[in-house]
Z-matrix of the N, CA and C atoms (Angstrom, degrees):
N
C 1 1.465
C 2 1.529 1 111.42
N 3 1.593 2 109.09 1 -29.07
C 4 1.446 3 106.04 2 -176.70
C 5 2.209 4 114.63 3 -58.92
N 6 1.300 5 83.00 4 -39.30
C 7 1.441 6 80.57 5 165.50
C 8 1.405 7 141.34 6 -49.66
N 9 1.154 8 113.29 7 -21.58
C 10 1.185 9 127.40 8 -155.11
C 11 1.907 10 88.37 9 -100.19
N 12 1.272 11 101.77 10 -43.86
C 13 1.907 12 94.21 11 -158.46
C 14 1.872 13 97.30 12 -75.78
N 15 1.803 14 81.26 13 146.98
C 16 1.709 15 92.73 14 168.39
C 17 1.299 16 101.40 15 -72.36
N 18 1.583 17 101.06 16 147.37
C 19 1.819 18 123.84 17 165.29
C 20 1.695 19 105.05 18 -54.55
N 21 1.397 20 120.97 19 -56.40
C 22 1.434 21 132.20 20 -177.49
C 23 1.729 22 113.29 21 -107.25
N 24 1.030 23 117.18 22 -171.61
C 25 1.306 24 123.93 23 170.33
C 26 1.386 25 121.15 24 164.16
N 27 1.422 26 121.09 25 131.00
C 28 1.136 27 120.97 26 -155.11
C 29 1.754 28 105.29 27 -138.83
N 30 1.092 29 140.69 28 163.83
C 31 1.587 30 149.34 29 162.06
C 32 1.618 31 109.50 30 -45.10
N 33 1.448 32 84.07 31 -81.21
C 34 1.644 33 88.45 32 171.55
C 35 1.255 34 119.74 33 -146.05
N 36 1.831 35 106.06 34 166.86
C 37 1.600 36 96.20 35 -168.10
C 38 1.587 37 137.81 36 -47.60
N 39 1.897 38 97.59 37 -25.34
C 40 0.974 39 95.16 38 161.23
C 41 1.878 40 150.75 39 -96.46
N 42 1.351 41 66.27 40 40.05
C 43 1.990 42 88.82 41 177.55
C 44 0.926 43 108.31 42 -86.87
N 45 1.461 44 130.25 43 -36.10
C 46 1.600 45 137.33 44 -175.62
C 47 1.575 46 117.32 45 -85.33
N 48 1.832 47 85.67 46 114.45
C 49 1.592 48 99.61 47 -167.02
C 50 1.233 49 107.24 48 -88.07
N 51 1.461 50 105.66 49 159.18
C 52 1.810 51 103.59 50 174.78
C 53 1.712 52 110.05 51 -62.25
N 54 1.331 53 94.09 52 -20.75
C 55 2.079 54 95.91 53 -178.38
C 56 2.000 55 96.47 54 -59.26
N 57 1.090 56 96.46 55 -76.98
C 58 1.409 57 103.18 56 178.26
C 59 1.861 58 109.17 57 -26.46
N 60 1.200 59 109.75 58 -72.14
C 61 1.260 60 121.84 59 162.42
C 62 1.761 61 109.12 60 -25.05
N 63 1.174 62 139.76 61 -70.43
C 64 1.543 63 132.98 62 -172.92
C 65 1.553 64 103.04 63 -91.07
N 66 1.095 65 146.07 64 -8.46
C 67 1.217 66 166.99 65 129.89
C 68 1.914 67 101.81 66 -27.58
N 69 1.333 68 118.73 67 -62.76
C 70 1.240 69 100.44 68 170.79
C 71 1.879 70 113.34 69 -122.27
N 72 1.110 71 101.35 70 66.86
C 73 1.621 72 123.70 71 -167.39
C 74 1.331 73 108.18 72 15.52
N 75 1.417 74 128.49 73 75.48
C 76 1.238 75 147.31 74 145.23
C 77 1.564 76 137.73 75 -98.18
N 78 1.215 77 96.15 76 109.99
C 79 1.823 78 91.72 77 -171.12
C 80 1.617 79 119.20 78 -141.53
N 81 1.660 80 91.59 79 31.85
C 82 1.852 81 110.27 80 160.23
C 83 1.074 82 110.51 81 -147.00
N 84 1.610 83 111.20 82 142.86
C 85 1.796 84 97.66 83 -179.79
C 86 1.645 85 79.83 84 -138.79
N 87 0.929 86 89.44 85 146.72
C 88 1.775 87 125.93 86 -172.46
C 89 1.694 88 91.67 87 -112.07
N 90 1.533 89 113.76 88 129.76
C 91 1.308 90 101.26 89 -158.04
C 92 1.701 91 85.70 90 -134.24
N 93 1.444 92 142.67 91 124.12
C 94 1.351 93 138.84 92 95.91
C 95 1.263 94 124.50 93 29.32
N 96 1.557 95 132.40 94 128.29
C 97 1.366 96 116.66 95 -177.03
C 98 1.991 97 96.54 96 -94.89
N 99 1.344 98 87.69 97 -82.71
C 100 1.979 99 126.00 98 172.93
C 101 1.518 100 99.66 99 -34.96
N 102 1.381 101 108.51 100 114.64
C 103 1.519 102 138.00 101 168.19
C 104 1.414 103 83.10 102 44.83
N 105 1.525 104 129.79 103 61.26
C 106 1.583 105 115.85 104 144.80
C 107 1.684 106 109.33 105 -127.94
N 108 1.567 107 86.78 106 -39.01
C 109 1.769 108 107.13 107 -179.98
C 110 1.518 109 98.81 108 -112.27
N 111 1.079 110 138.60 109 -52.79
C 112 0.876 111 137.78 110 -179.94
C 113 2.022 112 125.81 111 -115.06
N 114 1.106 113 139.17 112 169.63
C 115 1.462 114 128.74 113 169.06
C 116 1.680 115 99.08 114 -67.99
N 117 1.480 116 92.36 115 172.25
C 118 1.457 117 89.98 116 177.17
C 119 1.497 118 155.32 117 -70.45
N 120 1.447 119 128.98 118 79.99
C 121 1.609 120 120.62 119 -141.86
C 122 1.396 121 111.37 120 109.96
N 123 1.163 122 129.82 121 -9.54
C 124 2.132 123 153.82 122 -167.89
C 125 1.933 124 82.10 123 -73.01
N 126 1.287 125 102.00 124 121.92
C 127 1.128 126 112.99 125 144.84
C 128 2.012 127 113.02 126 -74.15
N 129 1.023 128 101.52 127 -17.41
C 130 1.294 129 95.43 128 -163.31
C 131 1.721 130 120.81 129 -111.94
N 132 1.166 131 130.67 130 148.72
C 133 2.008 132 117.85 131 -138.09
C 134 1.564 133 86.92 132 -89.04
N 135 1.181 134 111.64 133 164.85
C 136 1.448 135 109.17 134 162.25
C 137 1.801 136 123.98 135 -74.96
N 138 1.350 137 121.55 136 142.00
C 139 1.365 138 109.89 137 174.17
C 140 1.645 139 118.33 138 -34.08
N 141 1.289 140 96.50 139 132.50
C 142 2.256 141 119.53 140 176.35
C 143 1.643 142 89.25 141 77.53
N 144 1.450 143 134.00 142 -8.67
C 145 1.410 144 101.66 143 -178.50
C 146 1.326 145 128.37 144 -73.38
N 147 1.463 146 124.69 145 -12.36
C 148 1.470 147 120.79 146 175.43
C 149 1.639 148 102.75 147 -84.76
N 150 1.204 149 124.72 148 -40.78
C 151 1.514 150 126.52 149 167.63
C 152 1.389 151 111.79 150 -46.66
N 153 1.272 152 124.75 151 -55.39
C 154 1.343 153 131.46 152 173.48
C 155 1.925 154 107.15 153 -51.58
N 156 0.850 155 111.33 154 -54.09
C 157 1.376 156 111.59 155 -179.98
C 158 1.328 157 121.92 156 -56.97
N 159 1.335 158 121.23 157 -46.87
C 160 1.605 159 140.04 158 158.36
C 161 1.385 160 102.43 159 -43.90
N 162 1.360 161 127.00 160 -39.17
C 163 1.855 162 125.00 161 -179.97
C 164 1.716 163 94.45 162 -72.50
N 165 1.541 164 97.17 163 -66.98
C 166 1.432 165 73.49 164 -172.99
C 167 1.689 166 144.96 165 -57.41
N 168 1.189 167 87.80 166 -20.48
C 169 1.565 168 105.48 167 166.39
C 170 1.749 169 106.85 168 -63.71
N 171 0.652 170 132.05 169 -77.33
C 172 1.741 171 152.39 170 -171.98
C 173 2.094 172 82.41 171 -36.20
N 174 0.938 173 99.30 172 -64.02
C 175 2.006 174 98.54 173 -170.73
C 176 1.757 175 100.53 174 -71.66
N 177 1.335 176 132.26 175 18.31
C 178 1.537 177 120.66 176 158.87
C 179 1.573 178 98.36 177 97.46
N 180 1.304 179 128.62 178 -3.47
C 181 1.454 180 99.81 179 -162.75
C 182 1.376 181 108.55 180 -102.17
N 183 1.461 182 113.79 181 140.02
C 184 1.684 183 118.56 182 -178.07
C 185 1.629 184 127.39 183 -84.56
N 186 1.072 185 115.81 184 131.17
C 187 1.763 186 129.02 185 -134.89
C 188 1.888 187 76.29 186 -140.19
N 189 1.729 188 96.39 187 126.62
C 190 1.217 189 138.53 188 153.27
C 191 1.240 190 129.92 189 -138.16
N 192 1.329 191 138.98 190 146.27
C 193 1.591 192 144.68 191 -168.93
C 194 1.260 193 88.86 192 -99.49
N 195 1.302 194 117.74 193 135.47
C 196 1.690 195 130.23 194 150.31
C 197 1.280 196 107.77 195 -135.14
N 198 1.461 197 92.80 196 118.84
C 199 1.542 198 113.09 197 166.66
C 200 1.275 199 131.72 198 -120.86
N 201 1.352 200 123.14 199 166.93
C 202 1.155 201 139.76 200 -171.56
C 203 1.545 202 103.31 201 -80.05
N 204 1.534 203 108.00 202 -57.41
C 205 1.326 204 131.34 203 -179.27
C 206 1.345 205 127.64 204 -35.19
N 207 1.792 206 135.96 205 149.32
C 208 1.146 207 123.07 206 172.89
C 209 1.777 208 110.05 207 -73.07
N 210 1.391 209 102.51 208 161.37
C 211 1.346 210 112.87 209 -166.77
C 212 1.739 211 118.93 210 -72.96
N 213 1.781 212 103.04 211 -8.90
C 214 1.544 213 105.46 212 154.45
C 215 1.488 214 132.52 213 -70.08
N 216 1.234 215 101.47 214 -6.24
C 217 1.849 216 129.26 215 -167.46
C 218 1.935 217 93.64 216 -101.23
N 219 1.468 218 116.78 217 -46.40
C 220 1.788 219 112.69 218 -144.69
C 221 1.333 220 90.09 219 -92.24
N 222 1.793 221 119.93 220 -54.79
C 223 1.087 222 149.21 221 176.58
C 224 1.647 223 115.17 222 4.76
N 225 1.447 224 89.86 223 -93.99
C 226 1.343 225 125.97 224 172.69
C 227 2.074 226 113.49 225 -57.30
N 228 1.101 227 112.48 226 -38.45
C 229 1.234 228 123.62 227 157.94
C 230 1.450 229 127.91 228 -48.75
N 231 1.500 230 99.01 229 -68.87
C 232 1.548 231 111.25 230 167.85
C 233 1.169 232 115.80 231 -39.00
N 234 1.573 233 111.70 232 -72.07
C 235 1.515 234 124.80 233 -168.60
C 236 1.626 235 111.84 234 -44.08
N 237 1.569 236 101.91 235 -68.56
C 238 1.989 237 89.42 236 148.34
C 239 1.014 238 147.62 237 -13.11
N 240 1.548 239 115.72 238 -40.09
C 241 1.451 240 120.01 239 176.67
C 242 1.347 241 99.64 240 -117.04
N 243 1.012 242 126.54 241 40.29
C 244 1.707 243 108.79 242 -177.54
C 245 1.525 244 136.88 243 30.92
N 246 1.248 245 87.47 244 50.76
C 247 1.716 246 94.21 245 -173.27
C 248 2.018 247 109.67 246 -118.38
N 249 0.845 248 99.94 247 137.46
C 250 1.592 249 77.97 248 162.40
C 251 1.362 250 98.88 249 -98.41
N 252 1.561 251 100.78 250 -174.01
C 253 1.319 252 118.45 251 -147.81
C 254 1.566 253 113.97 252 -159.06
N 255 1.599 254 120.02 253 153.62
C 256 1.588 255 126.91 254 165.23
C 257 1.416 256 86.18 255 -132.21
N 258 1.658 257 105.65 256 129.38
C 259 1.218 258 111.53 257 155.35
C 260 1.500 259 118.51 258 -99.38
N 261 1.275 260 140.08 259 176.25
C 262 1.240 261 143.80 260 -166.30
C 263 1.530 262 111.81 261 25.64
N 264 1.494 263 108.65 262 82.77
C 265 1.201 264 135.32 263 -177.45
C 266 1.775 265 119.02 264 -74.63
N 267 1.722 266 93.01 265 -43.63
C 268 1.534 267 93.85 266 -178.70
C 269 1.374 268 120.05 267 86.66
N 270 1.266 269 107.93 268 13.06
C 271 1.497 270 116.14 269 -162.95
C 272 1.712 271 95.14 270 -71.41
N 273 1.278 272 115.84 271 144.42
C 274 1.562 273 124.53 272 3.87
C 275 1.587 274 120.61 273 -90.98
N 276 1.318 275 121.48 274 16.69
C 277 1.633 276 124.21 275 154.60
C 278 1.354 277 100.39 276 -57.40
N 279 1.412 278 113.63 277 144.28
C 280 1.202 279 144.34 278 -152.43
C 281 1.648 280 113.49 279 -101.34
N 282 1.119 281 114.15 280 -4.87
C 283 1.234 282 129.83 281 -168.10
C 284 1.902 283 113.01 282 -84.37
N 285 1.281 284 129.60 283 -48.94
C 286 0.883 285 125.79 284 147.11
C 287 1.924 286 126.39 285 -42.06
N 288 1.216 287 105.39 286 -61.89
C 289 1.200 288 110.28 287 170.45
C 290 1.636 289 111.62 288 -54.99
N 291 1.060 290 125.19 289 -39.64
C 292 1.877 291 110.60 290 172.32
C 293 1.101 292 101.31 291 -68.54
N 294 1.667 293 138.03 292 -63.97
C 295 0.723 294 108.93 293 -176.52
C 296 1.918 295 147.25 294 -32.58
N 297 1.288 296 88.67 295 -46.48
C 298 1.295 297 107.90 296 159.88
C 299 1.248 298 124.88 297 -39.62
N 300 1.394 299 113.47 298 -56.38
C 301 1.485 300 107.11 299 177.31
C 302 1.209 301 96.64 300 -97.68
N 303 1.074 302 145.90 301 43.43
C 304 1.554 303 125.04 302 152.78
C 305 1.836 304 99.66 303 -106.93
N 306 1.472 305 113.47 304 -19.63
C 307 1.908 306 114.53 305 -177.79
C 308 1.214 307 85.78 306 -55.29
N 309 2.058 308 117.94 307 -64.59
C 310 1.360 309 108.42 308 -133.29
C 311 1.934 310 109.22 309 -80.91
N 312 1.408 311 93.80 310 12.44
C 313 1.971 312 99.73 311 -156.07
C 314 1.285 313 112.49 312 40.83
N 315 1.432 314 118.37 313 66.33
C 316 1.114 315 124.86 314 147.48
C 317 1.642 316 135.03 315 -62.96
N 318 1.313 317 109.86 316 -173.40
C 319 1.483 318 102.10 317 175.97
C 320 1.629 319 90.19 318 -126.52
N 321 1.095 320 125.24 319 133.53
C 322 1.937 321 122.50 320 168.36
C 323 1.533 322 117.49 321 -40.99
N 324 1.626 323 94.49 322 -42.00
C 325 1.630 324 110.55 323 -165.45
C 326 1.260 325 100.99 324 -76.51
N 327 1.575 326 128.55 325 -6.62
C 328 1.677 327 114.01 326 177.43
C 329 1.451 328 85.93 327 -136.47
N 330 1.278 329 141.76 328 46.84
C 331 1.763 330 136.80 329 145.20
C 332 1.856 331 111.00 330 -112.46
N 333 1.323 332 96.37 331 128.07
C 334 1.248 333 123.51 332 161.67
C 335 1.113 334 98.68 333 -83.47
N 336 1.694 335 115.32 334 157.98
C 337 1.761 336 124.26 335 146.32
C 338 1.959 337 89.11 336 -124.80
N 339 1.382 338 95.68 337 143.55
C 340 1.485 339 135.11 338 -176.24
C 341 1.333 340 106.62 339 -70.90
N 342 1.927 341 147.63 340 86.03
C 343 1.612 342 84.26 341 -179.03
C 344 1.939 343 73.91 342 -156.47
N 345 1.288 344 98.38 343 170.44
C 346 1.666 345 115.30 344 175.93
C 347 1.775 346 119.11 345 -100.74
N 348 1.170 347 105.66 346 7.56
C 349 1.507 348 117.30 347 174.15
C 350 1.495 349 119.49 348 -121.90
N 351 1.956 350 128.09 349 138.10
C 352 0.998 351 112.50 350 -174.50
C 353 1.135 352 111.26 351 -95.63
N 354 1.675 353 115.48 352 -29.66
C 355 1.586 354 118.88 353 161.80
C 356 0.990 355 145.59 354 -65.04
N 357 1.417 356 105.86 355 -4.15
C 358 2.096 357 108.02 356 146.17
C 359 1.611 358 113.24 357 -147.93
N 360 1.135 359 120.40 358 7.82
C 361 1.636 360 111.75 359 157.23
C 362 1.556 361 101.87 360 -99.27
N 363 1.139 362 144.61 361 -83.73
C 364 1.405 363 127.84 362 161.53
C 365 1.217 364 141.56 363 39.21
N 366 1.874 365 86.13 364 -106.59
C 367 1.468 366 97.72 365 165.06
C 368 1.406 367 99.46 366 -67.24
N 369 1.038 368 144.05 367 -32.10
C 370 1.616 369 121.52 368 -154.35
C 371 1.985 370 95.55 369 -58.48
N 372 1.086 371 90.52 370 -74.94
C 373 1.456 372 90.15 371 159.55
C 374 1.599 373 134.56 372 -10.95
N 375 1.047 374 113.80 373 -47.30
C 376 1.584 375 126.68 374 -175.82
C 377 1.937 376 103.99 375 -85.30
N 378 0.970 377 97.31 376 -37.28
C 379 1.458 378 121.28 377 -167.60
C 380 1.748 379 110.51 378 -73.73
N 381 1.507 380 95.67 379 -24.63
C 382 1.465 381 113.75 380 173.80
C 383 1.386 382 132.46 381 -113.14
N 384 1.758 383 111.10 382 -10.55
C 385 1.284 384 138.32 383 150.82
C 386 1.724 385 95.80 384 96.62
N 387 1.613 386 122.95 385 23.46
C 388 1.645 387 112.00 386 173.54
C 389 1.525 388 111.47 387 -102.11
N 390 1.281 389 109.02 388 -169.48
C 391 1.478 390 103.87 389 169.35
C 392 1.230 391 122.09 390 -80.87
N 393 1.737 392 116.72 391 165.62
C 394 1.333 393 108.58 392 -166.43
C 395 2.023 394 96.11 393 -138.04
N 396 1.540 395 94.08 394 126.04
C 397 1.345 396 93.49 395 164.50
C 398 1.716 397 131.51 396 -138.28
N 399 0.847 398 86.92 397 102.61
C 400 2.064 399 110.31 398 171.46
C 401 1.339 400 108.32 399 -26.38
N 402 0.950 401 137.35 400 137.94
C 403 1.455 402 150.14 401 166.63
C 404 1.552 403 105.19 402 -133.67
N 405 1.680 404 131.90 403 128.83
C 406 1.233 405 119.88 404 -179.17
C 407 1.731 406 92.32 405 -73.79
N 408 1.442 407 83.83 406 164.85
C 409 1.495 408 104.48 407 -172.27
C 410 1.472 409 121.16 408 -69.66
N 411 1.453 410 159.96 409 167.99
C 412 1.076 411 149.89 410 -125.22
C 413 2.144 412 96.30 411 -127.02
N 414 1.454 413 98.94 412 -69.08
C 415 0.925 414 126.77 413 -170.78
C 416 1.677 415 119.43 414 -145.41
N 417 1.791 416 123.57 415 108.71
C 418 1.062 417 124.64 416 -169.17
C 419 1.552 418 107.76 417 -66.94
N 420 1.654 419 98.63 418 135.37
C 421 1.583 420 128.58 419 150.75
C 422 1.310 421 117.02 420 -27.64
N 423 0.811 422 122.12 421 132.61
C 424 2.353 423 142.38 422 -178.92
C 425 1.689 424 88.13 423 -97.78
N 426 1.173 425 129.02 424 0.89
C 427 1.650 426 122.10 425 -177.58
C 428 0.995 427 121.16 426 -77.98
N 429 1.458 428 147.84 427 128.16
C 430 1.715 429 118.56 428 166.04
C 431 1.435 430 120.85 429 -65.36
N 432 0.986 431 126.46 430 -12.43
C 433 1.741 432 144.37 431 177.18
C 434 1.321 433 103.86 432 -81.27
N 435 1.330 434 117.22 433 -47.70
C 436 1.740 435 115.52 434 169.40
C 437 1.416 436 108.85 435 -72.04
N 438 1.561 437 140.11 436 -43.66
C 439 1.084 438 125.92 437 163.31
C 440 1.520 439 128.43 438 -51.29
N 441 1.060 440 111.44 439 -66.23
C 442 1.825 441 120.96 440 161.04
C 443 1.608 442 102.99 441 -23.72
N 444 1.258 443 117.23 442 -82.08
C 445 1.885 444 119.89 443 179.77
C 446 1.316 445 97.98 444 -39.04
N 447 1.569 446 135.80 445 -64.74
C 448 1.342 447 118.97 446 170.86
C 449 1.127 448 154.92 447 -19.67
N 450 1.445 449 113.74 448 -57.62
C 451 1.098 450 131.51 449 171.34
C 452 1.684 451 114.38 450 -76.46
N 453 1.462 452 116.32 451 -28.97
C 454 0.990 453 109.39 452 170.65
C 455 1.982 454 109.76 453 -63.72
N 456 0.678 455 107.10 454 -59.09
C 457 1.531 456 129.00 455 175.11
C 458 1.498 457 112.23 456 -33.60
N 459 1.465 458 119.43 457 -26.46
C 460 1.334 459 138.73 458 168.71
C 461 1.769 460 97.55 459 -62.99
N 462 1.500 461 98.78 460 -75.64
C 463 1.543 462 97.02 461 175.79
C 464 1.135 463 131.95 462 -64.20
N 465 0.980 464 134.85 463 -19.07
C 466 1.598 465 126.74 464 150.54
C 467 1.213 466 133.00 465 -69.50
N 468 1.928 467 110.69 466 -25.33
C 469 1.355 468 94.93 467 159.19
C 470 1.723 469 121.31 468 -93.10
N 471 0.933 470 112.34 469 3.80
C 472 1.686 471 112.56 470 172.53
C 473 1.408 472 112.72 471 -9.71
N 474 1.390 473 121.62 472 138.48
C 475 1.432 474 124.05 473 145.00
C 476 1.843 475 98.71 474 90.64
N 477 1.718 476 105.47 475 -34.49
C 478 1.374 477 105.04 476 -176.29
C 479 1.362 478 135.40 477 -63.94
N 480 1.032 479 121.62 478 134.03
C 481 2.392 480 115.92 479 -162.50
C 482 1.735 481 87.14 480 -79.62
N 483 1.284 482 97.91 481 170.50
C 484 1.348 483 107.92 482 167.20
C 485 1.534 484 97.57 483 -115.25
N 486 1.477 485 122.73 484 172.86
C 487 1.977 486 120.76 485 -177.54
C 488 1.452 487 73.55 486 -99.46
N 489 1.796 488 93.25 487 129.84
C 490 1.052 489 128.04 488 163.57
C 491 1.382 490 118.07 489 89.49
N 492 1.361 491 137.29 490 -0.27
C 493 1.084 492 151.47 491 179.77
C 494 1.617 493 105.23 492 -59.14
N 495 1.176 494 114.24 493 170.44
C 496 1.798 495 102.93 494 166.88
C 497 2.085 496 103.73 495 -85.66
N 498 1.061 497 113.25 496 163.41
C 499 1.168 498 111.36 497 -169.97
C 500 2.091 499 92.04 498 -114.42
């Protein structure tokens, strides 16, 4: 089960401050497209996320999109937000995600990946040895495969706070 739980976890992406960020020596975030930055398939960012990004940028930290998604979906998204990007990541195969940190020359020991799923942002994470941070999800999936992962995802995170939540 330990595998499965995020190290951090937060509401939304933009809860996570750059303090937090050098606070637990983090200074890459590997970012999620679908219900993390945006709803799912949304050309368009969620409210404070391009502001949020501009902070994190301004405090040093290096910002890439990794997605699952084809690159007609991340593409056009990314470029919007000034991010580069790997689309069709494969997560939770690990291969997108190195790649990733091998563009930005990262270090493993100070990259997060961004993401609202435990069955391929997560583990991808675990699978690649960086940090991992949860964001609840934006807007639920019409999938039965996205529901199913859901609900499981309920029970595994049971009992768990989110940073900053009320306690």
């Amino acid at each position: 089960m330990k595998f499965l739980l995020p190290e951090f976890m937060f509401v939304s992406v933009t809860d996570i401050t750059a303090k937090f960020l050098k606070e637990n020596n983090i200074d890459t975030l590997l970012l999620d497209a679908d219900n993390t930055l945006s709803t799912h398939h949304s050309q368009t960012a969620a409210k404070g996320v391009p502001e949020w990004l501009e902070e994190m940028r301004k405090n040093g930290v290096k910002l890439m999109m990794v997605s699952n998604s084809k690159q007609k979906r991340v593409e056009p998204f990314a470029n919007m937000l000034g991010l580069e990007f790997e689309y069709l990541s494969l997560k939770p195969l690990t291969k997108g995600v190195a790649r990733a940190i091998k563009r930005l020359g990262a270090d493993k020991k100070r990259t997060a990946l961004v993401g609202d799923q435990i069955f391929t942002d997560v583990i991808a994470t675990k699978l690649c040895g960086i940090h991992s941070i949860f964001v609840k999800y934006m807007k639920a999936e019409d999938k039965l495969s996205f529901k199913i992962r859901r609900n499981l995802e309920k029970k595994i995170l049971k009992n768990r706070k989110y940073i900053g939540e009320e306690k």
